[in-house]
BALOBA-1460 file (C-alpha; in Angstrom, 3 decimals):
// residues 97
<rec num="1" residu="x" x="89.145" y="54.918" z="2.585"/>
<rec num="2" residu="x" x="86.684" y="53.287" z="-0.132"/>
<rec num="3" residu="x" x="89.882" y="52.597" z="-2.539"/>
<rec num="4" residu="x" x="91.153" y="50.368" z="0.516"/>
<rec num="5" residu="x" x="88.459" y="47.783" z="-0.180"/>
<rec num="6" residu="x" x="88.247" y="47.491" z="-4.051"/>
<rec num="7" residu="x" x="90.309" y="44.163" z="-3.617"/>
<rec num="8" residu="x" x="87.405" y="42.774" z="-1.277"/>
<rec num="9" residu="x" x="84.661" y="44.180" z="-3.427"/>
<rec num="10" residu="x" x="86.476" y="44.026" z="-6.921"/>
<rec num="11" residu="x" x="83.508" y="45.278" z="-9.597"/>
<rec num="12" residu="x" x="80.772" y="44.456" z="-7.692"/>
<rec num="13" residu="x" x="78.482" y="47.498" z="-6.445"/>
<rec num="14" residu="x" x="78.508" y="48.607" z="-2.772"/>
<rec num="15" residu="x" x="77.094" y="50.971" z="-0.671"/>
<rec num="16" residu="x" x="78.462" y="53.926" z="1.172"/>
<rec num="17" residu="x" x="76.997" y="54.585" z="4.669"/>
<rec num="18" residu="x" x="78.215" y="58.046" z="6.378"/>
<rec num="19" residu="x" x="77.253" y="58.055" z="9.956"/>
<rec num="20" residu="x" x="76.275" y="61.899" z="9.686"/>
<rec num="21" residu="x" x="72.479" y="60.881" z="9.054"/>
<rec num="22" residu="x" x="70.140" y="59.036" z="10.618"/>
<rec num="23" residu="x" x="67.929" y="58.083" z="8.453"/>
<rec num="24" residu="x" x="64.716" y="56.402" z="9.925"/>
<rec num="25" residu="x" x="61.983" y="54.717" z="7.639"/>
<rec num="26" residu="x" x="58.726" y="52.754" z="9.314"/>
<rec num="27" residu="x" x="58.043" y="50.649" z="5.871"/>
<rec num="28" residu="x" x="61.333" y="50.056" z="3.952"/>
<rec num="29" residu="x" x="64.397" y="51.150" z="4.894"/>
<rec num="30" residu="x" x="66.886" y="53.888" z="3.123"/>
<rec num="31" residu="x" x="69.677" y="51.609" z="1.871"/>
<rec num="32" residu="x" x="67.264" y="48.795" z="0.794"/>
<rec num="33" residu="x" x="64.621" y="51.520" z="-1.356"/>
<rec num="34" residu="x" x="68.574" y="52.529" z="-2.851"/>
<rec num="35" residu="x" x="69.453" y="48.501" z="-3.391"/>
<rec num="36" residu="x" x="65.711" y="48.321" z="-5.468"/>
<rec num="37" residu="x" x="66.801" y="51.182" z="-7.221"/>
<rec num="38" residu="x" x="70.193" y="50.182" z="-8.194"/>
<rec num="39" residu="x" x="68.414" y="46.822" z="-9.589"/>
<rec num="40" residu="x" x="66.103" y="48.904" z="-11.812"/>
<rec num="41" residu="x" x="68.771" y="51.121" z="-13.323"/>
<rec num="42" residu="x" x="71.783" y="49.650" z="-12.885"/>
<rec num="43" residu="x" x="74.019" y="52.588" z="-12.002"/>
<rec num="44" residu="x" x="74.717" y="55.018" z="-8.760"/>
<rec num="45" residu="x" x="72.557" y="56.016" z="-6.377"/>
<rec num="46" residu="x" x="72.520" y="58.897" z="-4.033"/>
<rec num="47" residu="x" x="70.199" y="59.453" z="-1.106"/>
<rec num="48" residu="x" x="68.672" y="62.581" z="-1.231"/>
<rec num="49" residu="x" x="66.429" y="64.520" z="1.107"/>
<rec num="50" residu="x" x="64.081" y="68.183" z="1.253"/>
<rec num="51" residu="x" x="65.435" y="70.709" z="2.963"/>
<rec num="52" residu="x" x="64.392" y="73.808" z="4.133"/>
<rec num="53" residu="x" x="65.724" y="76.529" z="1.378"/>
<rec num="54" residu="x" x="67.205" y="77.971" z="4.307"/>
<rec num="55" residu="x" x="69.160" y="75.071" z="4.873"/>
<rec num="56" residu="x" x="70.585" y="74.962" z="1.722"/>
<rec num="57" residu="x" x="74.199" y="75.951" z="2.419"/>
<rec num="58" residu="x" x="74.703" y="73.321" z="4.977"/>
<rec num="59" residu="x" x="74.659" y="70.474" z="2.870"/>
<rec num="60" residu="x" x="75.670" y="68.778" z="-0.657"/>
<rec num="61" residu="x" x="72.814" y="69.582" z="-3.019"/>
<rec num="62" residu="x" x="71.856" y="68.051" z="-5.938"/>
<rec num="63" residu="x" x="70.541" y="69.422" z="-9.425"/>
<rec num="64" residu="x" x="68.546" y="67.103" z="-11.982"/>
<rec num="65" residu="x" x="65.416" y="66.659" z="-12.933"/>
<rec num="66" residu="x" x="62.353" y="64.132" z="-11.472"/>
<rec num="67" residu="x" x="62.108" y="61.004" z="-14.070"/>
<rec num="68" residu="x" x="59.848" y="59.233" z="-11.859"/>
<rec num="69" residu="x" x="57.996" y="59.484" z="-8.302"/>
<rec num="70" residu="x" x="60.829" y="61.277" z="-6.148"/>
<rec num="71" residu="x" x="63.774" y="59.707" z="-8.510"/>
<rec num="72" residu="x" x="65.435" y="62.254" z="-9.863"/>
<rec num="73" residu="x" x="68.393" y="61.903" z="-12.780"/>
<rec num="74" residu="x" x="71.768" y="63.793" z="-11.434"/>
<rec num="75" residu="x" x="73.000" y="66.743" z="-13.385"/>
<rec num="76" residu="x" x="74.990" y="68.098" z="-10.822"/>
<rec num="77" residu="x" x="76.079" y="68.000" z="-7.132"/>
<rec num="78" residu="x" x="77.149" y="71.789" z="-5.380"/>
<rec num="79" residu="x" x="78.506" y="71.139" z="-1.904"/>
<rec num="80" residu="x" x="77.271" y="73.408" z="0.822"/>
<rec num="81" residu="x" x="76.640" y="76.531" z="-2.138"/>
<rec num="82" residu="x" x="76.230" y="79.829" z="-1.132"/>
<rec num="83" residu="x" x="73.024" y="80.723" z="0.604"/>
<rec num="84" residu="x" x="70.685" y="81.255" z="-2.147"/>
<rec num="85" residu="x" x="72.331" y="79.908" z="-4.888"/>
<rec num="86" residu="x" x="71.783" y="76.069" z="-4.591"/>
<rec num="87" residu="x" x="69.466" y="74.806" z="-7.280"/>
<rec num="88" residu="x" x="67.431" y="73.038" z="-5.378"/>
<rec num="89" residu="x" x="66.715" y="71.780" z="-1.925"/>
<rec num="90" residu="x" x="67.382" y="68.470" z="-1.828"/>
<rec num="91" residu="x" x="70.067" y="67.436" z="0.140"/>
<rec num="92" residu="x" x="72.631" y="64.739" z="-0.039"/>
<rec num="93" residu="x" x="72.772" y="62.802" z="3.069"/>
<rec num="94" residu="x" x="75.370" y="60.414" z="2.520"/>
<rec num="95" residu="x" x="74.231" y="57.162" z="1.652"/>
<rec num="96" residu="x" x="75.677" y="56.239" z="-1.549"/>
<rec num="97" residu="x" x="75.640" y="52.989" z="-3.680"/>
């Protein structure tokens, strides 16, 4: 479904908005904190939240370590791992730029 608007959006960056999160923010919303990130570093951004370690194996989970105040460089992305096994608990939730 994303290749099917490349000719629209060509090279420029776009974001990725899965309606399986709502993701609710009183001061700054999710996809404009990701658009202020994407302007700082210039390369993708996933939005990530804490989950319960029990919660773990019900959603993409990210490994990487913290660079900055809750920004966190990508090593690696396990979707829905075992329960137990995911190295870490913060969870993908499908807003992507």
């Amino acid at each position: 479904a994303i290749l099917t608007g490349r000719e629209l959006v060509g090279d420029e960056p776009f974001a990725v908005v899965l309606a399986d999160d709502l993701c609710v923010n009183e001061e700054q919303g999710v996809l404009a904190q990701m658009v202020e990130l994407y302007k700082q570093f210039r390369c993708s951004i996933v939005a990530v939240q804490e989950v319960p370690e029990t919660e773990t194996h019900k959603y993409g989970v990210i490994a990487g370590e913290m660079i900055k105040d809750d920004i966190f460089r990508i090593d690696n992305m396990v979707e829905k791992p075992e329960p137990g096994t995911a190295p870490s608990n913060l969870a993908i939730i499908g807003r992507y730029i």
